[in-house]
N, C-alpha and C positions, 0 to 999 in steps of 0.2 A: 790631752787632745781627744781623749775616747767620749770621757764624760760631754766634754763643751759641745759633741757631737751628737749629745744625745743617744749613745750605746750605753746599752745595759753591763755591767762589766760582772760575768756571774763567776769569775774566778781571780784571782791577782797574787803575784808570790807573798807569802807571809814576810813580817816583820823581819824574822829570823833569817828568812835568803837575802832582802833587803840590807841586812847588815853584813853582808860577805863581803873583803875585802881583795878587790880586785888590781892587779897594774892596771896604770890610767890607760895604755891601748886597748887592754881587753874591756876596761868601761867604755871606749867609745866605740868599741864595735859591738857591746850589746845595745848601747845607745839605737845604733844604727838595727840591730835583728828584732828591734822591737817597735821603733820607728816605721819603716818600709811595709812589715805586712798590717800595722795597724791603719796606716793610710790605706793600703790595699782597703782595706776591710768597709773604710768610712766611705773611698770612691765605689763599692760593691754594693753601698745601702744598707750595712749592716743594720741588725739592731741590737744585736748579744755580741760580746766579746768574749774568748777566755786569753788569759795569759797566766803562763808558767816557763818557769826556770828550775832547771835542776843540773845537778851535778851527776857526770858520768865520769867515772875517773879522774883523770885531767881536765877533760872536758866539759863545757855548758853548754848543755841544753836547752834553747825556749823553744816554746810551743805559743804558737796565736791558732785562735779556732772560729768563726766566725760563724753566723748562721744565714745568709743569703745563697751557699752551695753554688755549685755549677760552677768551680772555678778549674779552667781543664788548660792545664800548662800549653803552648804551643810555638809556632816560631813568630808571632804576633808579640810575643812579650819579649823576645830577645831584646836586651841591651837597655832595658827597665825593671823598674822596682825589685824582684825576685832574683832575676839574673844579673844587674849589677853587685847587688849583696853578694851573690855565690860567686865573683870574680871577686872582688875585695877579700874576701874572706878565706877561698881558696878551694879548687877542685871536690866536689862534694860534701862541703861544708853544710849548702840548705839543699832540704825537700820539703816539694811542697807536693802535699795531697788533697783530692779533693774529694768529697762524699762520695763518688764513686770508687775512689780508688783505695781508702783506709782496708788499713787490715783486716 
């Protein structure tokens, strides 16, 4: 979806995370954490993408990173793209940050 849209993809999980073997719910719910912000990304204008997955413990990690900035959570997004995932998924499962606010 990223490429047909013409985003530059300047990161993507290696072959090696690609082969993780995952239960098919937790496949379609990164389906979906990866899904969601990268549409975000393409209705934002993007023109760079990153993506990453990693493992924290029990848990995975993605990261999407885009480069058009200025995305500043508010109650305009409630009950789309960002905040339906973090109801599926379950009480502070995603953050989202924006160039102002990274670490």
């Amino acid at each position: 979806m990223a490429k047909s849209n013409r985003l530059d993809l300047t990161a993507v999980p290696s072959y090696e995370t690609g082969a993780w073997r995952v239960a098919e719910k937790t496949g379609e719910a990164l389906t979906r954490c990866f899904a969601v912000p990268v549409a975000n990304a393409i209705m934002a204008g993007a023109t760079e993408l990153s993506i990453g997955v990693s493992r924290d413990g029990n848990e995975l990690v993605v990261e999407v990173a885009d480069d058009p900035g200025g995305y500043e959570p508010s109650d305009d997004h409630l009950g789309r793209g960002l905040d339906v995932l973090g109801h599926e998924l379950g009480e502070g499962s995603v953050t989202a940050l924006s160039a102002a606010t990274e670490p």
